[in-house]
Structure formats: structure tokens, C-alpha cells
C-alpha positions in Angstrom: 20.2 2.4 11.3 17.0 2.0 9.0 14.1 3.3 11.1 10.5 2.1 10.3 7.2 3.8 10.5 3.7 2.1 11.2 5.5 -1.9 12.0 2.0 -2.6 13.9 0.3 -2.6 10.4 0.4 -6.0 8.2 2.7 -4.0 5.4 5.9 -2.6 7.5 5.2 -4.8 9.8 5.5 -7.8 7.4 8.4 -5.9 6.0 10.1 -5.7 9.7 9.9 -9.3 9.7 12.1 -9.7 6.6 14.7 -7.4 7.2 15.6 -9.3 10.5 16.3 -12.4 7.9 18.8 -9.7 6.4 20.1 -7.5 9.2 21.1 -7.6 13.0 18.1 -6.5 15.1 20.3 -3.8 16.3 20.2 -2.3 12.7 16.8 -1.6 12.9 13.9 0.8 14.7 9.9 0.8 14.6 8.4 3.9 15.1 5.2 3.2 15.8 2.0 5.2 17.4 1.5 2.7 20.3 4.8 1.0 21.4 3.2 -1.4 23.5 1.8 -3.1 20.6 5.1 -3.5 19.1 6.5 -5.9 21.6 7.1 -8.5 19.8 9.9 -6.2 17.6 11.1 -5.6 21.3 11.4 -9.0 22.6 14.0 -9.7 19.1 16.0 -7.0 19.7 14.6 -3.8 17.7 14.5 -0.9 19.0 11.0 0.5 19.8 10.5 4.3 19.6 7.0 5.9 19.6 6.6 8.1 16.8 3.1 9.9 15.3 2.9 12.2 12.2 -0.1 13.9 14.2 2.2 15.0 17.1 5.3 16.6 15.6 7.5 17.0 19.0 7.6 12.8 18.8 9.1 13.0 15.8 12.5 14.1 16.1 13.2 11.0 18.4 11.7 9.0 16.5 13.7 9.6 13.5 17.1 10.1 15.2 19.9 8.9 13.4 18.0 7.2 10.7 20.6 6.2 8.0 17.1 5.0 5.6 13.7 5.6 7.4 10.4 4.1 5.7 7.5 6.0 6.0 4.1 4.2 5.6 1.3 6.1 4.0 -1.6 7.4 6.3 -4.2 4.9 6.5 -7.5 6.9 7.9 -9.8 7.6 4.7 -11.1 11.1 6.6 -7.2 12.1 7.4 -5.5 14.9 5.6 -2.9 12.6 4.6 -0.5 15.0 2.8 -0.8 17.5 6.0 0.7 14.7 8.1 3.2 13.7 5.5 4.6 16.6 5.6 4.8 17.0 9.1 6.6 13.6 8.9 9.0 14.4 5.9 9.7 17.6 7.5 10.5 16.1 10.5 13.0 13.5 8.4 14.8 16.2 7.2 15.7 18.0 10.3 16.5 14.9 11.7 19.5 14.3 9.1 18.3 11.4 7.8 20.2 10.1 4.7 17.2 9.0 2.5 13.6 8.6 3.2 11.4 6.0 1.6 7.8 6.3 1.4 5.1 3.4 0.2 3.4 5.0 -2.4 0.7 3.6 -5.0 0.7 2.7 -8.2 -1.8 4.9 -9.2 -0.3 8.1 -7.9 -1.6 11.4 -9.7 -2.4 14.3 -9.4 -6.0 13.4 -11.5 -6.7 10.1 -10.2 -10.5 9.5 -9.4 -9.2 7.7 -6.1 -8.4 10.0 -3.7 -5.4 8.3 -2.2 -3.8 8.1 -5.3 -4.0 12.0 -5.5 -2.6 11.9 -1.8 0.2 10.0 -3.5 1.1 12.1 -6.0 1.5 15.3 -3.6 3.8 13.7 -1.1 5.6 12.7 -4.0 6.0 16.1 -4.4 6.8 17.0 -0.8 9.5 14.2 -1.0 11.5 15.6 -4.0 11.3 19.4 -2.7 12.3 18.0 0.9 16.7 18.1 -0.2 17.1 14.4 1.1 17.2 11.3 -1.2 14.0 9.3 -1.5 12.1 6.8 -2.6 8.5 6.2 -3.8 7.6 2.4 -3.3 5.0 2.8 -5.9 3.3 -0.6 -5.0 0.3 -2.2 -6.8 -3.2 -2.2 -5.8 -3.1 -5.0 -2.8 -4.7 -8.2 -3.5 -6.3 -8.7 -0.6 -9.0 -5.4 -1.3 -10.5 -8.3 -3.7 -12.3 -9.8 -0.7 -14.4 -6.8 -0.5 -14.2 -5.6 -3.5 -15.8 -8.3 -5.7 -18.9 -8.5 -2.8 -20.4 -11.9 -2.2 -19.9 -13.9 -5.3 -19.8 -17.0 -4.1 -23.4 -16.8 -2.9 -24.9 -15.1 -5.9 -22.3 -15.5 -8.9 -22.4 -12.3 -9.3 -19.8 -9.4 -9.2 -21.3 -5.6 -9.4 -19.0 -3.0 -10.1 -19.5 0.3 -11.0 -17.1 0.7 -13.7 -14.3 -2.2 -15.2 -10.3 -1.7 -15.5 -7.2 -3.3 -15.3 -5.7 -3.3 -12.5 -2.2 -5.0 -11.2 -3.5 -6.4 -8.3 -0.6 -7.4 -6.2 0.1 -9.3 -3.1 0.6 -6.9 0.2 3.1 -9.8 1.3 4.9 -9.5 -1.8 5.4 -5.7 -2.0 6.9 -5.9 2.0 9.5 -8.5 0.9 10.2 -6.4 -1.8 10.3 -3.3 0.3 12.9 -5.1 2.8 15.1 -5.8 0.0 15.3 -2.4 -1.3 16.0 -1.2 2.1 19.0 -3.9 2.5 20.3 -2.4 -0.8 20.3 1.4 0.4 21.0 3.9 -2.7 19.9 1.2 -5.4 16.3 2.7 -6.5 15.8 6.3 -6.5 13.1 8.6 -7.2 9.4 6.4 -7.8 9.9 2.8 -8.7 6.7 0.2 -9.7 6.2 -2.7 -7.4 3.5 -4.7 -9.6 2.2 -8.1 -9.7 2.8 -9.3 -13.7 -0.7 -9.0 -15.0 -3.0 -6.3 -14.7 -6.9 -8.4 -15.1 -10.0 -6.5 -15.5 -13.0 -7.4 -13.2 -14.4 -8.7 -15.7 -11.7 -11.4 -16.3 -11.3 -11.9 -12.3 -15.0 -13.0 -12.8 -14.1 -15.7 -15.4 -11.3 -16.8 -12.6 -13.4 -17.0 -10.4 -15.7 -19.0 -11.8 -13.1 -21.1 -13.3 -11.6 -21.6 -9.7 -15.3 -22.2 -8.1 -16.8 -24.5 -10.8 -19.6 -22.7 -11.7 -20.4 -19.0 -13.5 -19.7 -15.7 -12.1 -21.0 -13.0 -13.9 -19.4 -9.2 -13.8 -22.4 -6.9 -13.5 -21.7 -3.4 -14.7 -24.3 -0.8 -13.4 -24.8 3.0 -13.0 -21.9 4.6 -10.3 -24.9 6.1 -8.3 -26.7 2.8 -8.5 -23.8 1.4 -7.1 -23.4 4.1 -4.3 -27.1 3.8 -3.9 -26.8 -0.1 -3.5 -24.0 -0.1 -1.0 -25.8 2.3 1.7 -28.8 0.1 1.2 -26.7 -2.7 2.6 -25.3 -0.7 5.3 -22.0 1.2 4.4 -21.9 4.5 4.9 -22.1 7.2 1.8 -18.7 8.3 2.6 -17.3 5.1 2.8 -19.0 4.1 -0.5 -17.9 7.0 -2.4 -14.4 6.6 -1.6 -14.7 2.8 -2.7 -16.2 4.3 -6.2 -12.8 6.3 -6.5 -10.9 2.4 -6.6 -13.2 1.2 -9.8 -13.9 4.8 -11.1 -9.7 5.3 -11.6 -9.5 1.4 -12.5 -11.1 2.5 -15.8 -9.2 5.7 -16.1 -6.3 3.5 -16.3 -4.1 4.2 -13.3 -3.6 0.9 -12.1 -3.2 -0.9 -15.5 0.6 -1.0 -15.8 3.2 -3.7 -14.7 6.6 -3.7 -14.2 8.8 -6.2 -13.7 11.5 -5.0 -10.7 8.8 -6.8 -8.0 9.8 -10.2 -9.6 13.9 -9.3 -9.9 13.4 -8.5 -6.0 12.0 -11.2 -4.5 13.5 -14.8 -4.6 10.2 -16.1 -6.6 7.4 -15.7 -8.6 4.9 -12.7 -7.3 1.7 -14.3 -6.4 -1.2 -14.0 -8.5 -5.0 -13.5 -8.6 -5.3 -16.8 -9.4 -3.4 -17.6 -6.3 -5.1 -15.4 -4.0 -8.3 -16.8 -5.5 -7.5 -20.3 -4.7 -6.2 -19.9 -1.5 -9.4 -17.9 -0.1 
């Protein structure tokens, strides 16, 4: 039984989806906060339990008999995170189950600028003190975060950022494939394994993409971080909000999301999408 954590969200929910083009729908449970909203898992033949890392005595159920159990990442910016990992990986171990798989980051350290990625990096931890076999989907930055990232370029042709990196940006559909088939493979990839798109562009060269793909400059505008911050509650987004965005481009140029790594492509049946492509498309 591979049991599945947060399938009303667009990654394991995605990755859900694929698993049923591998598996009998009896082979697989969603755990999920709000089983209503995971009818349509229901109506194919999954099993729907209800499952939340912030209520502990909905956990053991939830987990019960889990063979593999994939545990998304806690999504709420002003969560303690690694507090309800644990809870959750805790949980997982009492429950027996044979090897837990978590959807990690890239960027995951201890040091990162982002936030998150420190978030990472301690469940990590928890994960190899926890005695049961695991997994760290260690997937790229997701693609889509460009649409808010880069601002509105196409009205001004221009993209402000308050500091430039590479970063792997990869495609969330690609990394839930590539989630379902490490899942159908159970005991193939162990420990933290990199789920990257193949290149890693700086904003800067995004920029040049984009105004390649649009027909018409784009510049990349590099100001001041608390210009930046200071910009971005001018236009309405809260100073919390905009701080924890700063972490993204602020870790971007320490590095952490530079690398790539080429298992994403060996696990899916074609080529990872690109910026280009996600460009295009949008």
C-alpha cells in the first residue's frame, strides 16, 4: 500500500494521478486534511483517509499499513514546519511503515537565506534519526514561482530583483511524474536524491528569454534588497510576505539552487520541460 499525504495540492495530487497509470487503485491511499475534497481519488477507487500533521491522533489511521507513504512538505509560510514534520514522521514510525518519502528542496540547508530550505534540511534530519528508510525528493525550484517572481514584464520590460543566481527552475508537473516513478520502484533511491530541470538560468538570462520569446527587450533590474522589500509593500504585499520572497533570490545568489542533476530526465519518459517552455506556453 503506498499511502499519500496532501493529494488535494497540484504536486501529490498530480503525482496521484500518475501512479494510477502504474498501479491498481486499490494500491494506493490519500491522506488528506479535508477528505471531501478528494472525491474524485474516491470515485476511482483510492482509498480516502483524513490525515493532518497538526492533529496527531489522525495520524495513526492515516498511515496504517503504509508499505511507502509520501509526505508533502508543509505549505503555510507562518507554520513551524519541522514541528509538524515531526509529528508526521513520528507518527510514520509507530505506524510500521516500511519507508517514508518526503518532497524536499533542492536547496535544503541548514544556512540557506530561504527559510524553507532551512526547514528542509532539519526534516532531513528528523527523517534519518527516525530508524525507517527514507527518501528526500530533493526537487528543483518549481517553474511556475516565475509568474510572480519575474513581476509584470510584459507591461514594463522590466524584471527587478533584489539579488541574481542560478537557479534550476523545474517543472512542478515534471517532479510529480518523477515522484510516481520512484514510488513504483520502492527501495531504488535512498537517502536525498536531486530532481532538477537540466539548466540552472540566472534571472538575468530568463530576461534575455523573455525577451527573445516576446519580441522586444526585457531588462533584469538589480536594486538594493530593502529597496526591493520597500517596493513590494508599496504595491500591496505584506512585509512578511516580501521578506520571505527576498529569502528565494537572496539564496539564488548564495548558490543553493544552482546545481542539476540528471536522474529527473532518466525518470520520466521525455525531455524535462524548460524555461523556455514555460515561457512560451504562458
Amino acid at each position: 500500500m503506498i499511502v499519500i499525504t496532501g493529494a488535494t495540492g497540484a504536486l501529490n495530487g498530480a503525482t496521484v494521478d500518475h501512479l494510477l497509470e502504474r498501479l491498481p487503485a486499490g494500491e494506493i491511499a490519500v491522506a488528506v486534511r479535508e477528505p471531501a475534497r478528494a472525491r474524485r481519488f474516491a470515485d476511482l477507487g483510492v482509498e480516502v483517509r483524513r490525515g493532518d500533521y497538526a492533529d496527531p491522533a489522525s495520524l495513526p489511521g492515516a498511515f496504517e499499513g503504509a508499505d511507502q507513504l509520501l509526505l508533502v512538505s508543509a505549505s503555510d509560510p507562518g507554520a513551524d514546519a519541522v514541528a509538524l514534520h515531526r509529528t508526521a514522521i513520528d507518527a510514520a514510525a509507530a505506524a510500521g511503515v516500511g519507508r517514508i518519502l518526503y518532497t524536499s528542496h533542492q536547496g535544503a540547508h541548514p544556512d540557506s537565506a530561504f527559510k524553507p530550505a532551512r526547514d528542509h534540511a532539519a526534516t532531513e534530519l528528523l527523517l534519518a534519526g527516525s530508524g525507517v528508510p527514507w527518501t528526500a525528493l530533493r526537487n528543483g525550484f518549481y517553474a511556475h514561482s516565475l509568474a510572480w517572481l519575474l513581476g509584470p514584464w510584459r507591461e514594463t520590460g522590466t524584471i527587478t530583483v533584489p539579488a541574481d543566481g542560478p537557479v534550476s527552475w523545474t517543472a512542478r508537473a515534471d517532479a510529480a511524474e518523477a515522484a510516481a516513478a520512484v514510488l513504483a520502484d520502492p527501495g531504488a533511491h535512498d537517502g536525498p536524491v536531486t530532481l532538477t530541470a537540466p539548466e540552472a538560468p540566472t534571472f538575468q538570462q530568463v530576461a534575455e528569454l523573455a525577451g527573445e520569446l516576446s519580441g522586444r527587450p526585457v531588462r533584469c533590474v538589480t536594486v538594493a534588497p530593502e529597496d526591493w522589500v520597500a517596493g513590494q509593500v508599496a504595491q500591496g504585499t505584506p512585509e512578511f510576505m516580501a521578506r520571505f520572497t527576498l529569502g528565494i533570490y537572496l539564496a539564488a545568489a548564495q548558490g543553493r539552487f544552482a546545481g542539476t542533476d540528471p536522474l529527473l530526465p532518466a525518470l520520466l519518459p521525455r525531455a524535462p520541460r524548460t524555461v523556455r517552455d514555460l515561457l512560451a506556453a504562458a
